[in-house]
C-alpha positions as CSV (number, residue, x, y, z in Angstrom):
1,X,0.0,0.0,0.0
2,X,1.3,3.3,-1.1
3,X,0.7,6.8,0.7
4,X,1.1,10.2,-0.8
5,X,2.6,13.5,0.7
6,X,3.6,16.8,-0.2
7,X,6.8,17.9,1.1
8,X,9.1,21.5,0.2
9,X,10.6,21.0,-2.9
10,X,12.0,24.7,-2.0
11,X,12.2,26.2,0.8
12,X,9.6,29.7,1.6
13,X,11.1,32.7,0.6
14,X,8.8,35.5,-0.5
15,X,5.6,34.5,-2.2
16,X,4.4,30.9,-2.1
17,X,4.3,29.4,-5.2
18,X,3.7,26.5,-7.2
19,X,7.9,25.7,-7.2
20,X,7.4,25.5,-3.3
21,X,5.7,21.6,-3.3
22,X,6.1,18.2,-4.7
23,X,4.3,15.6,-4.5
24,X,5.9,12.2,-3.8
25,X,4.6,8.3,-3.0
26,X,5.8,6.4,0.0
27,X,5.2,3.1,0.9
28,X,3.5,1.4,4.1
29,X,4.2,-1.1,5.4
30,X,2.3,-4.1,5.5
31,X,2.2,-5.1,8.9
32,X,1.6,-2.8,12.0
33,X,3.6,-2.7,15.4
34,X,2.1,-3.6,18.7
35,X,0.5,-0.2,19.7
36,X,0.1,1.0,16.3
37,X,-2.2,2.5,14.3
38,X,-3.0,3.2,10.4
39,X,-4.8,6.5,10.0
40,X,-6.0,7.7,6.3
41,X,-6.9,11.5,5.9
42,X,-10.9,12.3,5.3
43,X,-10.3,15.6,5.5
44,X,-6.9,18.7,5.5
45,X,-6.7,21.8,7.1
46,X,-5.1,24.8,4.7
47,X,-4.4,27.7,7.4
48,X,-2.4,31.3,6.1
49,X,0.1,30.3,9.1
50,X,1.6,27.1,8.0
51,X,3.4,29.9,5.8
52,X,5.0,31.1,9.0
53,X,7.5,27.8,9.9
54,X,10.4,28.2,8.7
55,X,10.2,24.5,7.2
56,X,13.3,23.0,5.4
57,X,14.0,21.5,1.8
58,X,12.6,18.2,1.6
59,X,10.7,18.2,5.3
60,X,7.0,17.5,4.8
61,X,4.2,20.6,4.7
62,X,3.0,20.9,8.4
63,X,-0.9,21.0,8.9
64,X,-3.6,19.7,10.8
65,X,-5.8,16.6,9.7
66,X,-9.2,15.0,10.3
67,X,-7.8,11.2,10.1
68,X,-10.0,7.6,10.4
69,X,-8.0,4.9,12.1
70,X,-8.1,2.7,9.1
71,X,-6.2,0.0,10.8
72,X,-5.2,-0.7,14.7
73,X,-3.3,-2.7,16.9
74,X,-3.9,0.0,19.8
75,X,-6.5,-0.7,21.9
76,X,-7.3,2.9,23.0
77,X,-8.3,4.0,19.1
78,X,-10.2,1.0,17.6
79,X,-10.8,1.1,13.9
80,X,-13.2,3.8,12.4
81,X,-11.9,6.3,15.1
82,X,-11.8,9.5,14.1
83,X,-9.1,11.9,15.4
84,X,-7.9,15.4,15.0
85,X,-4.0,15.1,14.5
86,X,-1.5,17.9,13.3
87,X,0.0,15.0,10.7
88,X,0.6,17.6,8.0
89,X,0.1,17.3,4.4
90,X,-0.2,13.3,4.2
91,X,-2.8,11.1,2.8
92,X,-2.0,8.3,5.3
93,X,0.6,8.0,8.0
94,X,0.9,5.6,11.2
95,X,1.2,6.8,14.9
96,X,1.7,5.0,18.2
97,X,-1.2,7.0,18.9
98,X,0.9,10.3,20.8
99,X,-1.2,13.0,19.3
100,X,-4.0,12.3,17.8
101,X,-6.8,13.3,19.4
102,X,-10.7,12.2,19.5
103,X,-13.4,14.9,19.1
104,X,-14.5,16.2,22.8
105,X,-17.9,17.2,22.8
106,X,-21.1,16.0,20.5
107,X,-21.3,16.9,17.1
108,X,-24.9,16.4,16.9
109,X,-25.8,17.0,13.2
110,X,-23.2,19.4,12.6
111,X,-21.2,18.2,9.7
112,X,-17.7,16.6,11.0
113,X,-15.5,19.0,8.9
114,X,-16.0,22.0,11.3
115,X,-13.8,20.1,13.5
116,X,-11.5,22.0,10.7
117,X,-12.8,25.1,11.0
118,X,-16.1,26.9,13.5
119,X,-15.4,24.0,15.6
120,X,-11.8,23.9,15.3
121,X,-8.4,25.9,15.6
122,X,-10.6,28.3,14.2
123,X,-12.9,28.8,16.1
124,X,-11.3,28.7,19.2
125,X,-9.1,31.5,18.2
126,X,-12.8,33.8,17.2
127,X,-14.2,32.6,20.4
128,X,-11.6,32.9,22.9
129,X,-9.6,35.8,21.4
130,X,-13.0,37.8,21.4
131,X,-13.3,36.9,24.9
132,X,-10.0,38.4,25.4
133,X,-10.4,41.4,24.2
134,X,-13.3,42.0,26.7
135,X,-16.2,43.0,24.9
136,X,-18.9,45.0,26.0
137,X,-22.5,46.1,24.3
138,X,-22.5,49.1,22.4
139,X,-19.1,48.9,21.8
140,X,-17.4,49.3,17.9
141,X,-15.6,46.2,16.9
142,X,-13.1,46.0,13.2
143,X,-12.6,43.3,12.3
144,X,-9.9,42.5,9.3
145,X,-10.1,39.4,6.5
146,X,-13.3,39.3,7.8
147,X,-15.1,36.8,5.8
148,X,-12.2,34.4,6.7
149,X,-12.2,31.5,8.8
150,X,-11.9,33.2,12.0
151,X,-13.2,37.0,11.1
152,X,-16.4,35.5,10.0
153,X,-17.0,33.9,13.3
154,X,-15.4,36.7,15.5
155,X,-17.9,39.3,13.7
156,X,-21.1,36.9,14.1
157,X,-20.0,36.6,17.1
158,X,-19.7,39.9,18.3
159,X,-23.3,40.7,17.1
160,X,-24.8,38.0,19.5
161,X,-23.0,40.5,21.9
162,X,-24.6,43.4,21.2
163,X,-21.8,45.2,19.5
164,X,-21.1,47.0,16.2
165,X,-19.7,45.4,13.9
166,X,-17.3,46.8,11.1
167,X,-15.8,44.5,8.7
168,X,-13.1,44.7,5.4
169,X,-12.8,42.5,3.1
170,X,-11.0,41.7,-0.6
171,X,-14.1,40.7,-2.8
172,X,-17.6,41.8,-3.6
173,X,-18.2,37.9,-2.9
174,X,-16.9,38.2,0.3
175,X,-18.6,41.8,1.2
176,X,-22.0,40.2,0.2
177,X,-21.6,37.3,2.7
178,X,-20.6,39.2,5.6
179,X,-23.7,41.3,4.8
180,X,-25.6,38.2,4.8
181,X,-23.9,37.0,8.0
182,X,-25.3,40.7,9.6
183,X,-22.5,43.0,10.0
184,X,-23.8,46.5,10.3
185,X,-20.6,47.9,7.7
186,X,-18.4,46.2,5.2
187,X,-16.1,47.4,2.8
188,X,-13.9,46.1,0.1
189,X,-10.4,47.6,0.8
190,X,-9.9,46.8,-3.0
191,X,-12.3,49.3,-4.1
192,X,-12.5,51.7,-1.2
193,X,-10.3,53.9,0.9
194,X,-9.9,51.7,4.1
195,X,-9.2,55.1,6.3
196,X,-11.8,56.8,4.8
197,X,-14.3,54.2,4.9
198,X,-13.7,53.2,8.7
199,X,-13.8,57.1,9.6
200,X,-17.2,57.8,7.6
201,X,-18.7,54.7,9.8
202,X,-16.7,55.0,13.0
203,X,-15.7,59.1,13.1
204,X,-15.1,59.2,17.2
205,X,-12.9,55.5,16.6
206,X,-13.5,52.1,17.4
207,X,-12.9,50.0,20.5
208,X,-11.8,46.6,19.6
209,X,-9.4,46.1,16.2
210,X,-9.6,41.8,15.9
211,X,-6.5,42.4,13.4
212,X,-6.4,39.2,10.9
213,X,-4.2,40.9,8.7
214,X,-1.1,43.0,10.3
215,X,0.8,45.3,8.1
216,X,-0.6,48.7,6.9
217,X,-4.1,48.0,8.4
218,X,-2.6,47.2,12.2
219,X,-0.5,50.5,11.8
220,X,-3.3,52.9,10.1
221,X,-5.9,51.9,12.5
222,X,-3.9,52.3,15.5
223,X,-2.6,55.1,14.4
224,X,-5.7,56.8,13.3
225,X,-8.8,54.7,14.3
226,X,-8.5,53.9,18.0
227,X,-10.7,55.3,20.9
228,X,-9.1,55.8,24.5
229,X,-8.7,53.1,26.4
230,X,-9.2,50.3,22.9
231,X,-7.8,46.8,22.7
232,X,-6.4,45.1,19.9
233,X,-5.8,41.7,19.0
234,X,-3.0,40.6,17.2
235,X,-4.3,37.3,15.7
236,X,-2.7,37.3,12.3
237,X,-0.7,38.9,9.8
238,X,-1.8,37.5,6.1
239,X,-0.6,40.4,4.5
240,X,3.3,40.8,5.7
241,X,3.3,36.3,5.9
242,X,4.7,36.8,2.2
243,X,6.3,40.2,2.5
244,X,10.4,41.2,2.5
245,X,9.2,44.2,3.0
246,X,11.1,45.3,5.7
247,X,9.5,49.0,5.8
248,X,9.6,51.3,9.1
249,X,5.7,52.5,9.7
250,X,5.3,55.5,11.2
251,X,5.0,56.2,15.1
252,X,2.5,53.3,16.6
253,X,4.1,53.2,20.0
254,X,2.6,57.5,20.7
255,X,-0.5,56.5,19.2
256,X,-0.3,53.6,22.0
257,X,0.7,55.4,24.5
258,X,-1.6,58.8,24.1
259,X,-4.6,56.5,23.8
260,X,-3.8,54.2,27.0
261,X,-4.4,51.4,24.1
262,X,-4.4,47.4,25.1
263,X,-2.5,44.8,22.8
264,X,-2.5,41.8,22.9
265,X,-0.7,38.6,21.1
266,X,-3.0,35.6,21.0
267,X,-2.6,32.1,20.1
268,X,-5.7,30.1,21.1
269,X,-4.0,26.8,21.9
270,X,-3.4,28.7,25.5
271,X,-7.1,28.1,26.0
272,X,-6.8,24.1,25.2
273,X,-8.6,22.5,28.1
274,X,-11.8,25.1,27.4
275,X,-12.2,24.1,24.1
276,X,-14.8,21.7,24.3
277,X,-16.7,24.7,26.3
278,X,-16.6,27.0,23.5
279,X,-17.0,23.9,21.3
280,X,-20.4,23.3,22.8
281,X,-22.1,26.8,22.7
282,X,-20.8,27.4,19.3
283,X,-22.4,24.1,18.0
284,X,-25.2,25.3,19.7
285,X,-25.6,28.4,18.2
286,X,-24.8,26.6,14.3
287,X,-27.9,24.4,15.0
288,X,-30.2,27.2,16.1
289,X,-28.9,29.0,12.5
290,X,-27.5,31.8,15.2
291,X,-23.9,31.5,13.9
292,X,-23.1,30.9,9.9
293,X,-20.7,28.9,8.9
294,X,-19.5,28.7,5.2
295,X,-16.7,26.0,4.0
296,X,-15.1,26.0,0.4
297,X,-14.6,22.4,0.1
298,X,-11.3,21.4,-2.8
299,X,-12.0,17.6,-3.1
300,X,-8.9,15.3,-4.1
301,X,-5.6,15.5,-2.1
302,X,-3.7,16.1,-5.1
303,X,-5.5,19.6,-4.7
304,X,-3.8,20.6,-1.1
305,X,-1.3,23.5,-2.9
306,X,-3.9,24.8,-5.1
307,X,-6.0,25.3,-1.8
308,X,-2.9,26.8,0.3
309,X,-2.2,29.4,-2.5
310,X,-5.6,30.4,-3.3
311,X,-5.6,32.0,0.4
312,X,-2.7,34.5,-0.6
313,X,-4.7,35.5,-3.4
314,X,-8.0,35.8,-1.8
315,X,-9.7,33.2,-3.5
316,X,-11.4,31.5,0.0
317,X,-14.8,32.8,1.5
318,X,-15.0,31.3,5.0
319,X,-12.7,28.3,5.7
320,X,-11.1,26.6,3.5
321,X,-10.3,22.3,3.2
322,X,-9.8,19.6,1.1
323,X,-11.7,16.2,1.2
324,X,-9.3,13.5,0.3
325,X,-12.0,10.3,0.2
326,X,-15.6,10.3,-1.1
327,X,-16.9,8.2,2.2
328,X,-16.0,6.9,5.2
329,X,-17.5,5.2,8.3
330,X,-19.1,7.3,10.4
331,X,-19.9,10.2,8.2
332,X,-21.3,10.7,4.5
């Protein structure tokens, strides 16, 4: 039995490209060890920061995985398991069962590939880095990329809460669905002035910046757009992932200071243990149709780079995977 993987043909430098990934076959073995399991991929995670790592020529793509345990000789993950396992960009692989890990709460109806995505690394990252920033009713929230993975949840989100919610985005596609999903402003940075906009809608300055994107957005809007006492969260920085650039932006650290502002890092994987908490009311608010979730499926694992790239250029509307078989045990 053969497997397939991508690895780095060539090693990230600049934009990500085609030249970046090859594809290879790799063989399994026929028999399993005591303790061992055989897990096949049903569905892959593409995320803007597996750009980040500073992975070497030849090492395999990192990434996160929805795997079945196709084959066992572990007794704590019988066959047909499913687990959530940060395998990377591999069709098949086998583990002595260190890190994978079984879904933690009840799925109900909700399909199994938000495990991916609302109900994933994604959506802890909306739910708890929300939380973080404190939110209170009445407030102004920005939110950047937000008809992404995360922004999309963060604004619903926020809504629910009784704020304002302003959103940019890259697309008319994506405009129209953050509409749909309730935001009270959205503009396309591509055809819009993104200072002018946010001060037509937000003249006195907003309160919370969920910053998605980094770069000339994080500096103009603390610069510019920031009310006393505001917090922002850096969660991500799409737009500089890809950049040499190694420009100086003007004075953030005054604008900081002068408006007693709050920043903070975030990576959500501090929150671990309460994921299955956040898990539960988010699920619950997908099944009452409170909280929208939108998924552009690639099917085929041969498909993985077209997926990854297409996030540089702004082709994905919500979160973005790639389904590798057409069926498997537990789920259609």
């Amino acid at each position: 039995m053969k497997g397939k993987k991508y690895i780095l043909s060539k090693a990230f430098s600049g934009q990500a490209n085609d030249d970046n990934f090859q594809l290879v076959e790799f063989d399994l073995p026929d028999e399993l060890k005591e303790g061992e399991v055989l897990c096949q991929a049903v569905y892959l995670s593409v995320d803007p920061y597996m750009r980040l790592f500073p992975n070497t020529e030849g090492s395999p793509v990192i990434g996160e995985q929805l795997a079945e345990v196709i084959k066992t000789r572990n007794g704590e993950f019988p066959l047909a398991t499913l687990v959530l396992t940060k395998a990377g960009w591999q069709s098949h692989f086998i583990s002595n069962g260190e890190g994978l890990n079984p879904i933690r709460f009840d799925l109900g109806a909700t399909p199994i590939s938000y495990t991916l995505g609302a109900l994933g690394m994604p959506g802890a990252t909306a739910y708890f880095g929300l939380k973080k920033c404190d939110p209170k009713p009445n407030e102004i929230i920005c939110v950047s990329a937000a008809a992404g993975a995360v922004g999309s949840l963060v604004g619903q989100l926020a809504k629910i809460q009784g704020l304002t919610v302003i959103g940019f985005v890259g697309s008319e596609d994506k405009l129209n669905w953050c509409k749909e999903l309730g935001f009270d402003h959205v503009f396309n940075y591509k055809s819009s002035n993104f200072g002018e906009a946010l001060s037509q809608v937000a003249p006195n300055g907003v309160d919370i910046y969920f910053d998605n994107v980094g770069g000339d957005y994080y500096h103009t809007i603390i610069n510019k757009h920031m009310r006393k006492g505001g917090r922002v969260l850096v969660c991500g920085s799409i737009q500089t992932y890809q950049d040499k650039d190694t420009r100086k932006y003007d004075a953030t650290n005054v604008s900081v200071l002068m408006n007693e502002l709050s920043i903070y890092g975030f990576m959500c994987y501090s929150y671990y243990e309460q994921w299955p908490i956040a898990f539960t009311e988010m699920n619950k608010l997908i099944q009452e149709g409170r909280l929208k979730v939108k998924e552009q499926v690639y099917t085929g694992f041969e498909n993985m780079k077209e997926a990854f790239l297409g996030l540089f250029k702004g082709d994905n509307v919500g979160k973005a995977v790639v389904k590798t078989v057409n069926s498997f045990t537990h789920y259609p």
